[in-house]
C-alpha positions in Angstrom: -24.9 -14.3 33.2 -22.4 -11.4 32.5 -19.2 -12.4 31.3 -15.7 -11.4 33.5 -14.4 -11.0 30.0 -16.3 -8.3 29.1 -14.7 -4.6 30.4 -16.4 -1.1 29.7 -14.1 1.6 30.5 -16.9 3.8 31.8 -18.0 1.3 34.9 -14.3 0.5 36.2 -13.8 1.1 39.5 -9.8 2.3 38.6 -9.4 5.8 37.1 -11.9 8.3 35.1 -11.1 7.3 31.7 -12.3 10.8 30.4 -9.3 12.4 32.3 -6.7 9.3 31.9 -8.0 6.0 29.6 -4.5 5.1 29.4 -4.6 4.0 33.3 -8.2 2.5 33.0 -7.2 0.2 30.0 -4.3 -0.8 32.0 -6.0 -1.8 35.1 -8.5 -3.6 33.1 -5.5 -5.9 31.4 -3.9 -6.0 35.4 -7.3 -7.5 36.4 -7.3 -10.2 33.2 -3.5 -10.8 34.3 -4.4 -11.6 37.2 -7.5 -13.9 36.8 -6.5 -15.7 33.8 -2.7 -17.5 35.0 -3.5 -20.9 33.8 -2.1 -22.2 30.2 -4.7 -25.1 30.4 -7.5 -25.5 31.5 -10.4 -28.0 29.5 -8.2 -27.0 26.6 -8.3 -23.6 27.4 -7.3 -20.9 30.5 -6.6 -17.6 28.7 -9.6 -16.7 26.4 -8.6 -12.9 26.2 -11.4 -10.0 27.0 -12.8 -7.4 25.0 -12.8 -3.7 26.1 -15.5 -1.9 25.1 -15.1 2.4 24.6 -18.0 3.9 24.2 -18.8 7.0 22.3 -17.7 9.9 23.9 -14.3 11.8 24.3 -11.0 10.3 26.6 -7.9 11.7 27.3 -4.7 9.7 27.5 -2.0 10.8 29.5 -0.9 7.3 30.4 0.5 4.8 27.4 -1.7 1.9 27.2 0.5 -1.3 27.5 -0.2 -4.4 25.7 1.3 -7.7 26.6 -1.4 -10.2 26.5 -2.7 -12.3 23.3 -6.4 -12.2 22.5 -7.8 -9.1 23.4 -10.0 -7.2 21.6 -10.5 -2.8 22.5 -13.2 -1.8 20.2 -15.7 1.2 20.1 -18.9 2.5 18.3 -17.6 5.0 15.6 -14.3 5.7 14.3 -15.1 9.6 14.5 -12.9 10.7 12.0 -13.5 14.5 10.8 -11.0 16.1 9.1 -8.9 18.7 11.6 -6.2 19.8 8.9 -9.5 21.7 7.3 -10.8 23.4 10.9 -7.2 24.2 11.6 -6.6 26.0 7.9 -9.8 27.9 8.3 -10.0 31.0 10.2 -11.0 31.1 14.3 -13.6 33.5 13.0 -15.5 30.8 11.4 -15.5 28.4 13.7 -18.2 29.3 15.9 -20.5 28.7 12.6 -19.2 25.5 12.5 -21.3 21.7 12.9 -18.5 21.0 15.1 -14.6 20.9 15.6 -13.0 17.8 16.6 -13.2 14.1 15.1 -16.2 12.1 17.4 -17.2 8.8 18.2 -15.2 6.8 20.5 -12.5 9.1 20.6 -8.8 9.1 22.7 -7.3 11.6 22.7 -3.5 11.5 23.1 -2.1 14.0 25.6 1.1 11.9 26.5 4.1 14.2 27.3 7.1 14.1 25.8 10.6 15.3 26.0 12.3 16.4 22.6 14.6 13.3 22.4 12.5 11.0 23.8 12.5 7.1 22.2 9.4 6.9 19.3 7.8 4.7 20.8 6.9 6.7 24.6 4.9 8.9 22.1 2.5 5.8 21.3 -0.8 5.7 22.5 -0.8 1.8 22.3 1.8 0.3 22.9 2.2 -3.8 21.9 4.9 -5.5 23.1 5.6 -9.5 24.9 9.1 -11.3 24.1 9.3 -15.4 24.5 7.1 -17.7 22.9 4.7 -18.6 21.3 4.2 -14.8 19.7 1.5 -12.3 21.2 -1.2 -13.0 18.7 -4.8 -11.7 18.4 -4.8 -8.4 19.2 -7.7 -6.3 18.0 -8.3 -3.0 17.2 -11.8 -1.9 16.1 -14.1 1.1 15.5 -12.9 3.8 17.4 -10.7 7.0 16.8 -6.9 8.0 17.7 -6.4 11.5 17.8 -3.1 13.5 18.3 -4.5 16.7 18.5 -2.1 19.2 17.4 1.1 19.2 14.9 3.8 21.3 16.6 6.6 24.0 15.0 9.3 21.6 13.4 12.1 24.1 12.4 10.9 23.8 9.0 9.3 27.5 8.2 6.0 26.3 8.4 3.8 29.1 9.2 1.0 27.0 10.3 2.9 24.6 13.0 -0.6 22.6 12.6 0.6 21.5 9.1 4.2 20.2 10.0 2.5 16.5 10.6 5.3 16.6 13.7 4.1 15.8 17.0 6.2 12.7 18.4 2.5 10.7 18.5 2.0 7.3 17.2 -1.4 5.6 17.6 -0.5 1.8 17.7 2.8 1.0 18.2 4.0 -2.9 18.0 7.1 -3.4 18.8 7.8 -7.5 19.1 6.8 -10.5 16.4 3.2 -10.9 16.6 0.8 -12.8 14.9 -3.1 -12.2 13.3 -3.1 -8.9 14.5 -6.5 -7.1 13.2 -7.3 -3.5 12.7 -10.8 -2.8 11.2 -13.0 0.5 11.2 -10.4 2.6 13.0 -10.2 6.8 12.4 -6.3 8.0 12.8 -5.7 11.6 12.6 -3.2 14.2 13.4 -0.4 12.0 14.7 3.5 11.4 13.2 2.9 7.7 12.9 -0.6 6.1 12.4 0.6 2.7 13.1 3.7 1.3 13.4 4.1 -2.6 13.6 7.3 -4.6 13.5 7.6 -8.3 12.4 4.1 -8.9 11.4 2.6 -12.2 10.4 -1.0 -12.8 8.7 -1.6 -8.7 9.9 -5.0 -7.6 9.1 -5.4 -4.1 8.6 -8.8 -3.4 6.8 -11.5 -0.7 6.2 -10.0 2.0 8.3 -9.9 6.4 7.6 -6.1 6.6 8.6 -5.5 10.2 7.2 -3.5 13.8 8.2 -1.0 11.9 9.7 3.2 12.0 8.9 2.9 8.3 8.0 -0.3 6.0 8.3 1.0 2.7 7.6 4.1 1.4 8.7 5.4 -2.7 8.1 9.3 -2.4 9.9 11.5 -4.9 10.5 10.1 -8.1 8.2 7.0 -9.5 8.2 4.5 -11.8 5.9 1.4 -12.8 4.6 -0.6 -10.1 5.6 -3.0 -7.3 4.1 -3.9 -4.0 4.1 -7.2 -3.9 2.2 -10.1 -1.1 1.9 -8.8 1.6 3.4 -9.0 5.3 3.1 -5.3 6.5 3.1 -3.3 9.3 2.9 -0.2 10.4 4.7 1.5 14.1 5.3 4.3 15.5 2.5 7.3 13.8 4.6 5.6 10.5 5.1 4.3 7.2 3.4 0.8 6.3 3.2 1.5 2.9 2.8 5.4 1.5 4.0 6.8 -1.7 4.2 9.9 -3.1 4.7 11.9 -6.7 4.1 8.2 -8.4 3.7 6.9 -11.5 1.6 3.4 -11.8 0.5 1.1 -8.6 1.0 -1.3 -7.9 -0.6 -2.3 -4.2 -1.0 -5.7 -4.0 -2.5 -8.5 -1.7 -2.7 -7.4 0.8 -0.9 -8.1 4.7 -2.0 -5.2 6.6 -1.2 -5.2 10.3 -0.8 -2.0 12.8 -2.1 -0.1 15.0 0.0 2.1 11.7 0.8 5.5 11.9 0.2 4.4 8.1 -1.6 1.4 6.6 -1.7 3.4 3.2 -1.6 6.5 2.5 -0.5 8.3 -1.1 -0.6 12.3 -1.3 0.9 13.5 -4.8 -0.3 9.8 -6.2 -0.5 9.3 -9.3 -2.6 6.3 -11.6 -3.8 3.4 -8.8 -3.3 0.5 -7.6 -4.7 -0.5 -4.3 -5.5 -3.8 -4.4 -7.4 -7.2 -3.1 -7.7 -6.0 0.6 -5.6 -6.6 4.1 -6.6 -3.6 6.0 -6.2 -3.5 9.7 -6.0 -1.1 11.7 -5.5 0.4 15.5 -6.1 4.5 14.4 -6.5 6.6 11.8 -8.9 7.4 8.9 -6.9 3.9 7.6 -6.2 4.9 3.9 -6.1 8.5 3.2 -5.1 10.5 -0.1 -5.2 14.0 0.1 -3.5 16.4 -2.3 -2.3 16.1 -5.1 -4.8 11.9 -5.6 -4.5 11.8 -8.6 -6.7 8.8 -10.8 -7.8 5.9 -7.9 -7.0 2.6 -7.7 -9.2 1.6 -4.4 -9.7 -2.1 -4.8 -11.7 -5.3 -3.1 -12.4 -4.5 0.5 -10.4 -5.6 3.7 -11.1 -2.5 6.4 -10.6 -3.2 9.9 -10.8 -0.5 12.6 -10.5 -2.0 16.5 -10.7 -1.5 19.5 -8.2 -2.0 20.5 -5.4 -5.1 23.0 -5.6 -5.2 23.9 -2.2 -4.0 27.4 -1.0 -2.5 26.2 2.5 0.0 24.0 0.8 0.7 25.6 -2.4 4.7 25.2 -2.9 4.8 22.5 -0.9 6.3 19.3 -2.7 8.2 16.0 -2.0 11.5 16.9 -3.0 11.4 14.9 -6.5 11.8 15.8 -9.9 10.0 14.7 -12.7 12.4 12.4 -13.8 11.5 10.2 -10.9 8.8 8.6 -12.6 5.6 8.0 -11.1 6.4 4.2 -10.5 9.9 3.9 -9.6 11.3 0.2 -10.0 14.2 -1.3 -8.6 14.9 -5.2 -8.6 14.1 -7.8 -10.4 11.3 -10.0 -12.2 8.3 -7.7 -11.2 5.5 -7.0 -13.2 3.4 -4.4 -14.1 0.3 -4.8 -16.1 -2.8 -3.6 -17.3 -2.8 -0.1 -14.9 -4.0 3.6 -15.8 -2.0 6.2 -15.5 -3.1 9.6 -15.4 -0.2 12.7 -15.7 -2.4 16.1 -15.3 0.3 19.0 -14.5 1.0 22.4 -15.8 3.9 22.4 -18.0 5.4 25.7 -16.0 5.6 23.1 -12.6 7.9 20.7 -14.1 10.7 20.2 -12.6 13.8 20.8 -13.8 12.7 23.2 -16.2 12.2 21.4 -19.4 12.0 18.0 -18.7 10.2 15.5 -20.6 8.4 13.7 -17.2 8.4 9.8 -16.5 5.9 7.4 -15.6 7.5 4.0 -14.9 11.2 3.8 -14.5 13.5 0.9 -14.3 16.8 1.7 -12.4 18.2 -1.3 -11.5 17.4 -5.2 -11.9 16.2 -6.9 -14.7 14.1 -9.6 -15.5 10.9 -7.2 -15.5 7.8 -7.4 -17.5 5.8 -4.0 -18.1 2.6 -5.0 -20.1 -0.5 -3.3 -21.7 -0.4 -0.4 -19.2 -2.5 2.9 -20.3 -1.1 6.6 -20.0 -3.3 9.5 -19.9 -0.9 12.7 -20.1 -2.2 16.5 -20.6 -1.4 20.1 -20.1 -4.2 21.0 -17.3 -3.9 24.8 -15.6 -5.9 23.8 -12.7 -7.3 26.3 -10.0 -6.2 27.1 -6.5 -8.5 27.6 -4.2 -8.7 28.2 0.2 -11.8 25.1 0.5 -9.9 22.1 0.2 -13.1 20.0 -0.9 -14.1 21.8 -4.0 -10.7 22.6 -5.2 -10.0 19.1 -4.9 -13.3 18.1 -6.8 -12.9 20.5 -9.2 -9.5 19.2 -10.0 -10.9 15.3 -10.0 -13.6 16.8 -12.6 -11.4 18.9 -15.2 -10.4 16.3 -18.3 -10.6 19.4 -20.6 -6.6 19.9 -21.8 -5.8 22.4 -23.6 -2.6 20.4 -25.5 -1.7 16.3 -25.0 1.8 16.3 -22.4 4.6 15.1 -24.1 6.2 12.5 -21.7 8.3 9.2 -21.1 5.5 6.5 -20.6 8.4 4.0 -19.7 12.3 5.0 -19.2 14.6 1.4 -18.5 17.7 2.7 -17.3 21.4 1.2 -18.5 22.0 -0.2 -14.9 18.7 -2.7 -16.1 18.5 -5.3 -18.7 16.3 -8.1 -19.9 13.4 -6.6 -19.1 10.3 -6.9 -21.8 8.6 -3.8 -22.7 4.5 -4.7 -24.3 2.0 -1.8 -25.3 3.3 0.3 -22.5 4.2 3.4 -25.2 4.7 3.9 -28.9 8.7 4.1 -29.8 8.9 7.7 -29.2 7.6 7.4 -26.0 9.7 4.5 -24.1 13.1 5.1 -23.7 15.1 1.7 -23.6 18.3 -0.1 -25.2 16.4 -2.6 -27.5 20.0 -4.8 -28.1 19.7 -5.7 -24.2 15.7 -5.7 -23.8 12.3 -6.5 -25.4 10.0 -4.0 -26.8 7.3 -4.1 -28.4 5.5 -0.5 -29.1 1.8 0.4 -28.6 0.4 1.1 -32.2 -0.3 4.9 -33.1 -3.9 5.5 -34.1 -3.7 6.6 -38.3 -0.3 5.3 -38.7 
């Protein structure tokens, strides 16, 4: 017997969901509105639906609004394909090409917007129920979000496709909510991949969130949630990873792309993990702790800090100096053990002119223990090139150095004390008032 519950957006009576999903996904939750009223029913009454997508391509004009608890939209292939690439490769080529846009189960966001228009009309889903108990349940699986195209910014850009500005957001939560899940997902080419606010026990897991302004943003507060196994990275202006006033996440296993402004980002975050992640990235502040993020584990990461080889974005750069530090730290009682670091950069790019580069940098706080961490750091004149892939690769491969990098493995500013130092440097290579703090050097092979 078929199930009421189940929806497929290609036999709906309402709308042509490959001119206008938007209005055939909101039918579809009109229809499970209406048919499931009661709160109890056998211990039961509103068992959700699924939504099924199937492959194929869908335009959006119409936001998609979501304001019921446990209901799943899911697809058959998250179709992500990279469009920064087609769109930095000339017309010419593109007839040779396998093909041109990301696939699978793919929306693609049309919604018009006016210039000063609220961030959130530019979402494609948008989540949001007030009273209680919390919308909770939501799901998100295995299909793609596409914006489309970046637009001209004011910025200079010559290509407006590489601005990462568009107004678009693919999910978009805007009230308290709880076990949200968003598994096997593709994201690409839209200002904000996801935005939630007030998350609790949030699941966001094995997704390819990528050419975007920002992938992942935690606003507001939230807690107890992950964002596990994904495939990250965010535009020059944005975070890959962002989160804000939250307790307990746990950030692991994730490889995260460069080109983000950070690969991580925590605003007065406290009692997280960051572990087990590979972290690349092309600009100092890879990993930044502001507004007092106390009590954080940062363990068992790979951070690797080169240039960017690729022609398109060549000049291009964060806005950071050198002196940043790689991981930038300020609050209190965190600790930082047993990473890699990797600093592979031209001595004629660092900025200013002269400047002995940091990796980890304690501002502020104190309390913070910085323990057994490993710092690779060499003079590498990498290559340039107009293919993205084997520049990158190329790049990844080189570990020949022509002479070791001189540079701050750990700088603890004044502003921080108490903080214990272990096998993080030798003594020329941490940079800390001993009187105040404890330090204990890395021993120098042959001395």
């Amino acid at each position: 017997m078929a199930s009421k519950n189940y929806y497929d957006v290609t036999e709906w009576p309402v709308g042509n969901p490959y001119e206008d999903i938007g209005e055939v996904i909101n039918s579809m939750i009109a229809d499970i509105k209406s048919r499931q009223t009661d709160t109890d029913v056998n211990k039961g009454g509103k068992p959700g639906a699924v939504i099924y997508i199937p492959p194929g391509d869908y335009h959006l004009s119409s936001q998609v609004v979501i304001d019921i608890s446990y209901l799943k939209i899911m697809g058959s292939g998250h179709g992500f394909t990279s469009s920064s690439i087609r769109f930095n490769t000339s017309e010419k080529e593109w007839a040779d090409l396998h093909e041109l846009w990301p696939g699978g189960s793919r929306i693609l966001v049309d919604i018009p917007l006016e210039v000063n228009d609220e961030e959130y009309k530019g979402a494609a889903f948008y989540v949001e129920r007030s009273g209680s108990p919390r919308i909770s349940s939501v799901e998100f699986s295995n299909f793609c979000i596409d914006g489309l195209h970046f637009i001209e910014d004011g910025s200079g850009e010559t290509n407006p496709e590489n601005t990462y500005t568009n107004g678009k957001t693919g999910i978009y939560v805007a009230s308290a909510c709880d076990s949200f899940r968003i598994t096997g997902m593709g994201f690409v080419y839209l200002e904000h991949g996801i935005t939630i606010y007030h998350a609790d026990a949030l699941t966001i897991h094995d997704n390819f969130i990528a050419e975007c302004g920002n992938c992942i943003e935690l606003r507001g507060w939230g807690q107890a949630s992950k964002i596990t196994d994904n495939l990250i990275g965010a535009g020059f202006k944005g975070y890959s990873i962002y989160a804000q006033n939250f307790g307990g996440l746990l950030i692991t296993a994730n490889n995260v792309f460069p080109r983000g402004a950070s690969s991580i980002y925590f605003d007065g975050v406290t009692r997280s993990s960051i572990t087990n992640n590979r972290l690349h990235s092309f600009y100092p502040g890879m990993v930044v702790f502001r507004e007092n993020c106390s009590e954080n584990l940062v363990s068992s990461n790979h951070f690797l800090r080169d240039h960017e080889p690729w022609t398109p974005f060549l000049g291009i750069d964060n806005g950071l100096d050198d002196l940043y530090g790689l991981l930038y730290i300020s609050g209190n009682n965190n600790s930082v053990m047993a990473n890699h670091f990797s600093e592979v950069i031209n001595t004629q790019h660092i900025k200013p002119e002269g400047a002995t580069p940091v990796i980890i940098r304690i501002v502020s706080g104190n309390g913070n223990y910085i323990s057994n961490n490993h710092v690779v750091a060499t003079e590498v004149h990498a290559k340039t090139s107009d293919s993205c892939f084997s520049a990158q690769v190329e790049a990844l491969l080189t570990t020949k150095a022509s002479v070791p990098l001189t540079v701050t493995t750990v700088l603890v500013e004044k502003e921080s004390q108490q903080n214990t130092i272990l096998d993080s440097g030798s003594d020329a290579q941490v940079v800390i008032d001993k009187t105040v703090n404890a330090f204990r050097a890395t021993p120098t092979p042959g001395q």
